[in-house]
Each structure stands twice: as C-alpha cells, then as structure tokens.
N, C-alpha and C positions, 0 to 999 in steps of 0.2 A: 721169923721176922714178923713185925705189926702188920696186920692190914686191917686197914678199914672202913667199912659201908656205911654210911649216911645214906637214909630212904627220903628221899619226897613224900611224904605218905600223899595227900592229898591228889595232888598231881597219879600217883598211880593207883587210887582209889577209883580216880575218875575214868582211867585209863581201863581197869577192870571192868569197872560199871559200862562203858559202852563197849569192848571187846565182846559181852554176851547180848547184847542190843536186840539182834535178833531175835538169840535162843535164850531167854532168859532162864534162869535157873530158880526154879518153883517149889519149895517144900509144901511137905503135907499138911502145913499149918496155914498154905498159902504165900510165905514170907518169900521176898525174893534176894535169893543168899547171893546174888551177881559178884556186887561187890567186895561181900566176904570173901567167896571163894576165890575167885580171880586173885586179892589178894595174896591169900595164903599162899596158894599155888604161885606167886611168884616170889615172897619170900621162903618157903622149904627150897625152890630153885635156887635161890641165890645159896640158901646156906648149903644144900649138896654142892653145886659144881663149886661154888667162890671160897667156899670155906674160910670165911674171915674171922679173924680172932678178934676182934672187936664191931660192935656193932648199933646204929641207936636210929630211931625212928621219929625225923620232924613235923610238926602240927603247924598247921595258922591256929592262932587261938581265936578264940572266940570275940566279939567285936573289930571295933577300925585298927589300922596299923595306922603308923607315924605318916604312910605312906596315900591313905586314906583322909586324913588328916588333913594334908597338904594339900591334896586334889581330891574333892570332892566324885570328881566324874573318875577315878582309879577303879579296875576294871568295874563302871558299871551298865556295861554292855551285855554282861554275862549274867545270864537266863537263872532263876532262882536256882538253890541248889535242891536236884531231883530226892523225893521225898524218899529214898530208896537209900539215897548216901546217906543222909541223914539220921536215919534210922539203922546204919551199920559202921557208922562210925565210932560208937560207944561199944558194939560189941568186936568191933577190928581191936581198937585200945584193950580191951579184956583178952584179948589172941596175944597182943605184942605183950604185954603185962605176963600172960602165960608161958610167953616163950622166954619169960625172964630178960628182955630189952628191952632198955630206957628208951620213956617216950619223952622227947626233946621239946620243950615247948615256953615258948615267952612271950607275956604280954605286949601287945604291939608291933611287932616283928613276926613278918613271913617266918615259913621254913624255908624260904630260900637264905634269909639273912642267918638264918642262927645257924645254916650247914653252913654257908659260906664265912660267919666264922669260928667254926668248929676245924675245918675241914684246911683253913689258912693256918690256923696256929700248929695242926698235923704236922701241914705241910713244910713248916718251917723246923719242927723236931724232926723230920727224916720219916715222918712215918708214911705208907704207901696209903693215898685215901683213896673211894670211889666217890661220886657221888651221883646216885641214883635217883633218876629224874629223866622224863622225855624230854625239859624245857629246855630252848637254846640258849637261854641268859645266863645258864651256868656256865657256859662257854670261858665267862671273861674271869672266871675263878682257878683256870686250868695251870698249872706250872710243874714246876721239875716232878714234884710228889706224889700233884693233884689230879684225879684225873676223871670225866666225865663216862658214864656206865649206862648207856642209853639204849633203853629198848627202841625198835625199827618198826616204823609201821605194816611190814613187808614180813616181820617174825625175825625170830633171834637179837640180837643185840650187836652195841659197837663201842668200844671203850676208848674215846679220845683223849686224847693228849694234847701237847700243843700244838706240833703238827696236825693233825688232824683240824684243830680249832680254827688254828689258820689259811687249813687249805677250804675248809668248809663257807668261810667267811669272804677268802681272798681278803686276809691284813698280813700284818706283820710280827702282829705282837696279841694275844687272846684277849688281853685289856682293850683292843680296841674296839671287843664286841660291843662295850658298853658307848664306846662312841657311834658305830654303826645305829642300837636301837635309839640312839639320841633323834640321830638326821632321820632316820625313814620310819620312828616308831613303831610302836608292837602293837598289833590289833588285839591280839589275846589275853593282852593287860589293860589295852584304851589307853597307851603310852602316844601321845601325840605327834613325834616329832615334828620334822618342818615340810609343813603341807607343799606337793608338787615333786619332792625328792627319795625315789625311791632307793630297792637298793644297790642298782647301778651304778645312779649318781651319787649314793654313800661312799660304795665303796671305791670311787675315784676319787672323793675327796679327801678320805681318810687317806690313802697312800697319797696325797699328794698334800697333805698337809698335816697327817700325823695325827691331829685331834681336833675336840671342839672347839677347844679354848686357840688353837694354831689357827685353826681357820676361822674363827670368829674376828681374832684379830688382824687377821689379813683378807677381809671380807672384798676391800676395795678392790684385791686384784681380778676377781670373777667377774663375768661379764653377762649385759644382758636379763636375761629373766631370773636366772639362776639367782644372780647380782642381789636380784630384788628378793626375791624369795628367801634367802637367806638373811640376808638385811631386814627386812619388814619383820621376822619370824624370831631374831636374834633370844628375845628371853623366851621362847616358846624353847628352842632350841635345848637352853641349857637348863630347862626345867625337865625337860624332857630326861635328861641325861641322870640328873638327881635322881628321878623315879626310876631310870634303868640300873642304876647304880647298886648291887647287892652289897649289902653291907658287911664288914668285916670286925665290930666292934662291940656286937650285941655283948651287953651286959650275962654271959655264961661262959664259965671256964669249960675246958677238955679235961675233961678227968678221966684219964685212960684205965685208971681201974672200974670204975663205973660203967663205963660200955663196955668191958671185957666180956665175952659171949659167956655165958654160961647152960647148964642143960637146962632143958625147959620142965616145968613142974607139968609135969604127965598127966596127975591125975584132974588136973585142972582144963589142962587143953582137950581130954578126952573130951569132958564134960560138955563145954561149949560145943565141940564139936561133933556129938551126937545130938546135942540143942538142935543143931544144924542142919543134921540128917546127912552129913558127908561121911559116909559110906566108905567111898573108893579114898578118899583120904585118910581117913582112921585105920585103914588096910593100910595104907603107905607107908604112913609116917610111924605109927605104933609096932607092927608087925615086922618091918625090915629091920636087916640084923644091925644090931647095935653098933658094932664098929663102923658099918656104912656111913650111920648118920650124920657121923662127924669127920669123915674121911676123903681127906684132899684130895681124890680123884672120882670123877665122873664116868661112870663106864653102862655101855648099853646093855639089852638084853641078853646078849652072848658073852656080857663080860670085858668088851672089847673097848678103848678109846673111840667113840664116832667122831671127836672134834680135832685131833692132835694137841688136847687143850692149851691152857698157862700160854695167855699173852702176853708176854713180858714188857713192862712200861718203854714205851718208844717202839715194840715192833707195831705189826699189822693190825686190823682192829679185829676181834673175833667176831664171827656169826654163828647162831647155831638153833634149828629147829629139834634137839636129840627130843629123844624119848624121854617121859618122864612118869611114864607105866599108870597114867589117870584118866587117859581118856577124856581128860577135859582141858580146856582152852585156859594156858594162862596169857603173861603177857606177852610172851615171846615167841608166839603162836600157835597154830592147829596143833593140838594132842594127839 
C-alpha cells in the first residue's frame, strides 16, 4: 500500500539548527554542519522506521508569498534568518537531490500550502499521507487519509489524526483550527487575530458557534466587552482567518510516480558527505547491510522491536527515543 511523507523542510531545518544550539557541530573547516546534520539524521529516521514508498521535500521559495503580499507585517517579527541556515540550505537541497527526492517548490506559496495541497488531493485518492512538520496549522489539513507526523519537544514524535486534532484544540471538526488561529492569532506567523481573545475564549466560541463567519454574523448576541471586541475587530477577524488559511489549490499536480522513493545515488551522497566530515554517518548509512536500509521494520541493537511499532491510522499516537546507532542528536531526541 502507498504511503506518503511530505517534509516541511524549512520548519525542520530550523528545528535541527537549534536542537544543537548549545553543542554545535564544528568541522575541521570551521563550518557548522548543525543544520545539515540534524537534518539528515532525521530524514535516514524517517526513511528506516517509516519506510515510505513515496516521498518529497517542501521549500518556501525565495521572495514574498501571496501571503506577504496581502500583509505586509506577515511573519515580520522573525529575527533575520541565522547565517548558518543560510548557508546549508543549498547543500541540504544537494542531500535531498542525492537521495533522489523531489524538492517541492512554488513561486509564492509556503511549503505549508503546496503540502497542504499535495497531501488533500492524496487524500482524497485513498492514499495514506504524513505530513511532517512541528507547525500546528497543519492541524486543520488532517482527515480520514491525512495525518500530521510531529516531532515532540520532549523527543520522539506523535502522529495525529483527527482525533488527536480535535482533542488537542478542543473542536469538533480539524477545519476549525483555522478558525481558532483566526480569533486568537499565531504569534509565530504575526497572524493578528482579534486582540483581548485568547484561546479560551476561541475555543468557546468556535463550539458555540461553529465558525467565523457563524459568529460574525450573530455577533449581536455576545455581550459586554467581548461584544465590543469582536465587533470593533470584525475585518481584522476575517483577515486573520485568510492568512491562517493553508491553501489547497496551489497551482502543482501529485504525480505519484514522481515522488515514488527511489535508491539514493551513493556515490554522490558519499561525496557531500565526507565534504561534511560526517563520520558516524557515512558508517551508518553506507556500511549497514543493504536489505536494512530499505526494510519495514525498525529493530534495536539486539535485533529486537523497542517500540511495538506500525501506528495504525486511528490508533494511539506513537513515541519513541529508539536507538539510531550515531551518537548524535536528531530531531526526535538524545542519541
């Protein structure tokens, strides 16, 4: 059966990058391989334990989004990007390029919009997606197919569904995540919503009125401050909601032969990755035996299942700090 991974790159770029914060990772060239390595280390994870038959890695590209465009102040809260990503972001591309997966990328359009919809049109063929990302706004993309693959700040990871979205948010429905970021905004995007309403009083007002546009139009029956704040805030409200809004319509088809995983050109990833000076992973990944590397089960040093793995869509969500024989920090914690 299909499965398939959709990476945030960006978001777990950054996620790498301060995971080693403290202990940065320094080659002999002085370069700090942080981001790379963190990287890698968490896609060879995915692809040992997850083992997915398709697979593809989305980009923000380069200048504004639509999204930018519209709001000028769209995340510009956020502190220049560290000269570090910067500078390993062109050789991450040349890794995923090696491992033979498409890099996902469209003028204008987040990687949140072009997974979200890549990952809707999966969903509606039957095929089983992930979508790998720590963000919560992927939340409101989640359905029968779909399902969110979130690393934990705590280590190991949690694979929500829609329960999980729902219990996470307290709604009723994962679509109403996007009304939730509407009322109390996302500071992590400089998403406004309606100033004085956190997410308390979001989420009592989305179960009691179902959405923005529900309660917008029945704004008269609130009372009080609320009353006003709501009222005065009205197009702030539904502007807010636009921006939260991931898209499902970005001009790129799913073309599942195209992400179909294939083996990675060897002598190429060697290359970067003695560029690198990564050591313990050139041991890893070249030297383990060949069937492993593509082989549906994850087993520890003794050989043994450490997780009871294979969370099946709808049960519990998995966690798991196993072994990954490197001695270094990916995203899903202490090595």
């Amino acid at each position: 059966m299909d499965k398939l991974f959709l990476l945030d790159a960006y978001a777990l770029i950054y996620r790498a990058y301060y995971a080693f914060i403290k202990s940065p990772r320094i080659n002999s060239k002085g370069f700090n391989t942080s981001a790379v390595l963190g990287f890698v280390n968490t896609l060879e994870e995915v692809l040992k334990k997850e083992n997915p038959t398709h697979i593809g890695v989305a980009f923000d590209p380069a200048g504004p989004t639509f999204r930018h465009e519209a709001y000028e102040q769209y995340k510009a809260q956020r502190k220049e990007t560290p000269e570090v990503i910067r500078l390993s972001v062109p050789i991450i591309k040349d890794i995923i390029r090696a491992y033979r997966i498409p890099i996902l990328e469209v003028p204008g359009y987040e990687a949140d919009d072009v997974i979200g919809t890549l990952a809707t049109e999966a969903g509606k063929r039957g095929i089983t997606t992930y979508m790998m990302t720590p963000d919560k706004d992927y939340g409101q993309l989640v359905g029968g197919n779909v399902f969110m693959y979130r690393p934990k700040h705590t280590g190991g990871f949690e694979v929500m569904g829609i329960e999980e979205v729902k219990a996470k948010f307290d709604i009723q429905s994962p679509a109403q995540v996007i009304d939730m970021l509407g009322l109390m905004g996302d500071s992590s995007d400089n998403i406004p919503g309606c100033p004085g309403v956190g997410e308390k009083t979001a989420q009592k007002l989305i179960a009691q009125y179902g959405s923005i546009e529900n309660l917008l139009s029945h704004s008269a029956e609130l009372k009080g401050a609320l009353k006003t704040k709501v009222e005065t805030n009205r197009k702030m409200i539904e502007f807010s909601k636009f921006l939260a809004t991931i898209k499902i319509d970005v001009p790129i088809a799913l073309n599942m032969d195209e992400l179909k995983r294939e083996e990675p050109n060897e002598e190429e990833l060697r290359k970067i990755f003695e560029e690198m000076e990564f050591r313990t992973l050139i041991d890893r990944v070249f030297n383990r035996d060949k069937k492993s590397a593509f082989a549906g089960t994850y087993t520890d040093a003794t050989g043994n299942d450490p997780q009871g793995r294979n969370r099946t869509p709808g049960g519990s969500a998995r966690q798991g700090n196993t072994p990954n024989g490197s001695g270094q920090l990916s995203l899903f914690g202490e090595r």
